[in-house]
N, CA and C atoms as a LAMMPS dump frame, in Angstrom:
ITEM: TIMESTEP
0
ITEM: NUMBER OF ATOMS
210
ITEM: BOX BOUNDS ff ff ff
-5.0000000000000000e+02 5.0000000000000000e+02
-5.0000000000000000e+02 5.0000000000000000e+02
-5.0000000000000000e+02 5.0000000000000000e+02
ITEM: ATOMS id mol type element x y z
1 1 1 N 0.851 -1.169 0
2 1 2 C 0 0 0
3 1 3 C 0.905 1.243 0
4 2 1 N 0.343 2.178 -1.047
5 2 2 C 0.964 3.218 -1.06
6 2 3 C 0.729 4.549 -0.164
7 3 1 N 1.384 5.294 0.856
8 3 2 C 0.734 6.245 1.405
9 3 3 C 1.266 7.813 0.8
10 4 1 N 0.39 8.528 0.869
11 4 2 C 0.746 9.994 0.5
12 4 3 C 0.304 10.52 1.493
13 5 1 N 1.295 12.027 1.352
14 5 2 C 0.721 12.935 2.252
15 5 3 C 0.151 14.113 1.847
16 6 1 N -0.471 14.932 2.24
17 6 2 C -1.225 15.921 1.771
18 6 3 C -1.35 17.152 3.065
19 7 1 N -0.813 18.329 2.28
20 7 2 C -0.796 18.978 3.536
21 7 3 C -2.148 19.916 3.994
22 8 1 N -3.234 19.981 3.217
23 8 2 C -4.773 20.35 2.643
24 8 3 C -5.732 19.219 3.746
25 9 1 N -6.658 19.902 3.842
26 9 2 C -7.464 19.369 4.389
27 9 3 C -8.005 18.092 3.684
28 10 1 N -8.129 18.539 2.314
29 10 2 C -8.404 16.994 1.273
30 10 3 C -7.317 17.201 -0.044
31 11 1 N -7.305 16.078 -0.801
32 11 2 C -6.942 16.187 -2.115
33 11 3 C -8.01 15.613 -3.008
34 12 1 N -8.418 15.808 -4.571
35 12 2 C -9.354 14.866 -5.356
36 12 3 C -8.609 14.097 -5.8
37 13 1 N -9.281 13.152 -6.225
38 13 2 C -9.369 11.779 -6.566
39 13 3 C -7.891 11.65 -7.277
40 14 1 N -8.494 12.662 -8.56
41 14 2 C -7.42 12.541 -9.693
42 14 3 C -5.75 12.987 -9.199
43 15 1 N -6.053 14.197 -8.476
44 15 2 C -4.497 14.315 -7.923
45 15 3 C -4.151 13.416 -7.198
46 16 1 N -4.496 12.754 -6.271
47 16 2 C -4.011 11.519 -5.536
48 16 3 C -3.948 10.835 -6.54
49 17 1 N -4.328 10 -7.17
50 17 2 C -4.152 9.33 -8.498
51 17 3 C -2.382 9.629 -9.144
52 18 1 N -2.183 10.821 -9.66
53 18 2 C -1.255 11.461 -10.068
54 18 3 C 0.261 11.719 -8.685
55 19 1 N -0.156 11.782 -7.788
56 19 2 C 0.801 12.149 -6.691
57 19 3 C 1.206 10.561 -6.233
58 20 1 N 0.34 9.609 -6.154
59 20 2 C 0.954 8.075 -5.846
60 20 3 C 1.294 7.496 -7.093
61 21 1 N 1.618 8.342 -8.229
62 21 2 C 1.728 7.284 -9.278
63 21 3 C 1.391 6.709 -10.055
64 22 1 N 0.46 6.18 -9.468
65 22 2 C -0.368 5.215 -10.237
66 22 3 C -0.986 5.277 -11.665
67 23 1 N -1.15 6.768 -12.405
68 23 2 C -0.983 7.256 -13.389
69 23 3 C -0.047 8.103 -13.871
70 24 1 N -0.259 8.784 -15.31
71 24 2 C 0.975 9.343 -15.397
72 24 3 C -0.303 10.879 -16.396
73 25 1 N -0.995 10.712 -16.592
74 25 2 C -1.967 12.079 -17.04
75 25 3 C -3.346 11.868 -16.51
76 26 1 N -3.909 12.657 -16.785
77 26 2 C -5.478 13.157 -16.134
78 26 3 C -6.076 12.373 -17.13
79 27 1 N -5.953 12.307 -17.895
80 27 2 C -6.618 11.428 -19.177
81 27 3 C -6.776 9.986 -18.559
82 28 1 N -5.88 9.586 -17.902
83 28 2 C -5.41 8.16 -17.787
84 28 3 C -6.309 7.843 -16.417
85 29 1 N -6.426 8.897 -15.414
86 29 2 C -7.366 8.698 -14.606
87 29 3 C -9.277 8.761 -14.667
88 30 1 N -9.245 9.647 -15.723
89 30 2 C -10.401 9.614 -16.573
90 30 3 C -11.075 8.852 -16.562
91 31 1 N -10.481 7.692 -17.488
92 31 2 C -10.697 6.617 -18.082
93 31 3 C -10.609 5.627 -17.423
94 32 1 N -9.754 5.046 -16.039
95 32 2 C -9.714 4.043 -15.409
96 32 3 C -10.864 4.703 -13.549
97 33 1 N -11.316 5.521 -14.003
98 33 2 C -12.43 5.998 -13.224
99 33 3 C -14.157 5.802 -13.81
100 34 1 N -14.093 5.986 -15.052
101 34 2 C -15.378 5.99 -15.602
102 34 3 C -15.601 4.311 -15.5
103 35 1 N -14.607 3.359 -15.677
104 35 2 C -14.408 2.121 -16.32
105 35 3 C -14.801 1.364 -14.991
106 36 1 N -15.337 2.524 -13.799
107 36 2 C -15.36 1.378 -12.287
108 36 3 C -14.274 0.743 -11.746
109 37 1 N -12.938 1.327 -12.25
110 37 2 C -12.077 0.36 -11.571
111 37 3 C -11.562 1.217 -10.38
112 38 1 N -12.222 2.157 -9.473
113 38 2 C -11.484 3.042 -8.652
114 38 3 C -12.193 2.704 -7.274
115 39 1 N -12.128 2.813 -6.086
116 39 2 C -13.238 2.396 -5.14
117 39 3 C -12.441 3.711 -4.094
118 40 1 N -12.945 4.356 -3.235
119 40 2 C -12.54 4.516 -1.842
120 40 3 C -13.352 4.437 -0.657
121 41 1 N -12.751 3.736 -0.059
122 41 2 C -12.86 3.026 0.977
123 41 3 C -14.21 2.17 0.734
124 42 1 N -14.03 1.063 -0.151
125 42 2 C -14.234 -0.285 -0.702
126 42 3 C -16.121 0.238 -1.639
127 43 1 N -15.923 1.774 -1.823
128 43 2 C -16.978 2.139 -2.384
129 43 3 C -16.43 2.524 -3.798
130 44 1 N -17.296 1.913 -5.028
131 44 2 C -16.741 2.664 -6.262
132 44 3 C -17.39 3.709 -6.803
133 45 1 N -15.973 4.699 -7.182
134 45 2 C -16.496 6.137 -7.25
135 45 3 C -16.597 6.326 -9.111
136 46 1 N -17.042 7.49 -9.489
137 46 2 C -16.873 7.608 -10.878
138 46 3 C -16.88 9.308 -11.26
139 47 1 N -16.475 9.416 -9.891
140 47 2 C -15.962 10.896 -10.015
141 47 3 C -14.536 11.46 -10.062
142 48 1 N -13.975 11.71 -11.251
143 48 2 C -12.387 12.487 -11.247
144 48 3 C -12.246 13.604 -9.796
145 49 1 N -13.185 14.104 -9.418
146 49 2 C -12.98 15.148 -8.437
147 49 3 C -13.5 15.332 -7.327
148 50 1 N -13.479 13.787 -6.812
149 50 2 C -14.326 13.286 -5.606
150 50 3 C -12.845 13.665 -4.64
151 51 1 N -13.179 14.52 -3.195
152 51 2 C -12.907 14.643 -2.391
153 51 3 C -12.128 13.554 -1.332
154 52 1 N -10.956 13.221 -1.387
155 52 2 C -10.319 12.031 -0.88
156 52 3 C -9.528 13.027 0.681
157 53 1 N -10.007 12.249 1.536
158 53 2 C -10.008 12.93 3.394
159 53 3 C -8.518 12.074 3.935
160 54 1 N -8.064 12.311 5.019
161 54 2 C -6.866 11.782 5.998
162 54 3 C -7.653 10.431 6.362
163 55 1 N -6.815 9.277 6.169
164 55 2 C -7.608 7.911 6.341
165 55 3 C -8.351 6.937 5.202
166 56 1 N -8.566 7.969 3.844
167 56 2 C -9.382 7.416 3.248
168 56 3 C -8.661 6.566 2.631
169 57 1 N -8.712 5.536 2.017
170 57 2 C -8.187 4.176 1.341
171 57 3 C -8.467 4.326 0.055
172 58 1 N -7.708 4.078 -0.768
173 58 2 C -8.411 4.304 -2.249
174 58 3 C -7.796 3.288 -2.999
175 59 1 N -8.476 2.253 -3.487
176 59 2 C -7.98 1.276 -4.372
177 59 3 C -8.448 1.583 -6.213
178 60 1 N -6.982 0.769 -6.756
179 60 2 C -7.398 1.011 -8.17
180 60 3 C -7.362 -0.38 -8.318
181 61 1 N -8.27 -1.253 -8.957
182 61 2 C -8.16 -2.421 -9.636
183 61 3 C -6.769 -3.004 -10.223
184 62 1 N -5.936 -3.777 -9.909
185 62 2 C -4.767 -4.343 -10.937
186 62 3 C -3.508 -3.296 -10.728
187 63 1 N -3.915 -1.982 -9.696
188 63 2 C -2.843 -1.37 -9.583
189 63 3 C -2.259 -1.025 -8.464
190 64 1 N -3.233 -0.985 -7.525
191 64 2 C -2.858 -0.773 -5.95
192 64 3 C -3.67 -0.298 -5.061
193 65 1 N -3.407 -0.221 -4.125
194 65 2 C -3.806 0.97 -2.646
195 65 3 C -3.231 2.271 -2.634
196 66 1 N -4.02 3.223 -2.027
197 66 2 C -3.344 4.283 -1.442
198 66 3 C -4.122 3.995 -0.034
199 67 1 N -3.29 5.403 0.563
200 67 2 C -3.555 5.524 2.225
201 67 3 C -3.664 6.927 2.343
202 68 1 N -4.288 7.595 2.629
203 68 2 C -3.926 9.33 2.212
204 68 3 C -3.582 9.273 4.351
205 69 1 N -2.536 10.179 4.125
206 69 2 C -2.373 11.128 5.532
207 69 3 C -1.96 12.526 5.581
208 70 1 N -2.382 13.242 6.528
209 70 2 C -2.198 14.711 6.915
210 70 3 C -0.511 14.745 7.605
């Protein structure tokens, strides 16, 4: 599991996405968001600019975990 930190009260989806890696453009999160493969905290989202909090878990299908912390 990957953890990031964030010094913001939240980050979205897509920048966490982009800050752990796990993609490499906004395009790329786009598309593996619309496709259902994104969940946080074991809920799947289909929003690029869903609000990700300290604690929240965010899995991508076939690619990993995150862990967000403050």
């Amino acid at each position: 599991m990957t953890e990031i930190k964030i010094d913001t009260k939240f980050i979205k989806l897509q920048q966490a996405l982009k800050l752990a890696n796990l993609i490499s453009q906004g395009s790329d999160a786009k598309e593996i968001i619309l496709d259902g493969m994104v969940s946080i905290n074991g809920e799947v989202v289909f929003q690029r600019g869903k609000k990700v909090f300290d604690g929240d878990i965010i899995e991508v299908s076939g690619l990993g975990k995150i862990i967000v912390r403050n």
